[in-house]
C-alpha positions in Angstrom: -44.0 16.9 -44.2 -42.1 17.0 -47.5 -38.9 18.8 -47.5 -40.5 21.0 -49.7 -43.0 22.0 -47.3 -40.4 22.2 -44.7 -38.5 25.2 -46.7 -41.9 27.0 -47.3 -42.7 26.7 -43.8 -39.1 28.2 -42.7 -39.4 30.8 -45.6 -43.2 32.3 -44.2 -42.0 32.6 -40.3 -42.8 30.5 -37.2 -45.9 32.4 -37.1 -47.6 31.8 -40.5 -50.7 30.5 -40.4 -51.1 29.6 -44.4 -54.0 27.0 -44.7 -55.1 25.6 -48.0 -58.9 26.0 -48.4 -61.2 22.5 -47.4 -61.5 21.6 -51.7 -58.2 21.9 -52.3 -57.6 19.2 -49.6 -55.9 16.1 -51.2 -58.2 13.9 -48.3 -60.7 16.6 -48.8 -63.1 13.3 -50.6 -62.3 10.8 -47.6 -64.9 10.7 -45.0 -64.8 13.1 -42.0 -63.0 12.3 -39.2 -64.2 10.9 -35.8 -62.7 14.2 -34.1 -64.6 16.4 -36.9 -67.9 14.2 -36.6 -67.8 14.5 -33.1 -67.5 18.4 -33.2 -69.5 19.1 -35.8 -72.5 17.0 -33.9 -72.0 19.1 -30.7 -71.8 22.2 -33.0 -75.4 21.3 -34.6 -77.0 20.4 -31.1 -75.8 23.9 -30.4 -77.4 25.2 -33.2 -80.6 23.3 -33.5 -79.7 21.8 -36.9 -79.4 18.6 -38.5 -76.2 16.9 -37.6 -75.3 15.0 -41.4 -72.8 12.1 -40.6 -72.2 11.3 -44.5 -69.8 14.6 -45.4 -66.5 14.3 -46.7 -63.7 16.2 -45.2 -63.6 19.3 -46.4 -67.5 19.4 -46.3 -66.8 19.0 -42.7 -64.4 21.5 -42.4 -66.6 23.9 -44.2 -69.8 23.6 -42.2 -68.1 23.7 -38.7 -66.3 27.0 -40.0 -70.2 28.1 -40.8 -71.8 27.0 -37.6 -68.9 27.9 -35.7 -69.4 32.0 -37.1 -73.0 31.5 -36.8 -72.9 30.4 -33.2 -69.7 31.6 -31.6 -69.7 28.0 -30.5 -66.1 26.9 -29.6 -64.1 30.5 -29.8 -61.5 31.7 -27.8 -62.4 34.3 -25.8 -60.3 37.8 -26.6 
């Protein structure tokens, strides 16, 4: 983390939970992740829908946020 970042962080509060959305990602064109794959798989099985291995990141991100609303897959309970 930049120091930059550091002093925004410290200026919003420990509890801040300020996340940049999935296509303003700077590694939002790289492949997904092993963890995201992974999920995102287990997500679809859940769902009875196509798992698609060949998303970026922040395509990734986007579709578990979907499936995850959709399904209530992986929430904390309240």
């Amino acid at each position: 983390m930049s120091a930059r970042n550091r002093r925004q962080a410290r200026a919003r509060g420990p509890h801040c939970n300020v996340q940049k959305a999935p296509d303003d990602w700077v590694t939002g064109c790289e492949r997904m992740t092993a963890a995201q794959a992974s999920y995102l798989q287990r997500l679809c099985e859940h769902a009875g829908e196509a798992f698609e291995a060949r998303l970026n990141k922040a395509q990734a991100s986007k579709r578990i946020h979907a499936l995850q609303a959709r399904t209530a897959f992986g929430r904390r309970a309240s």
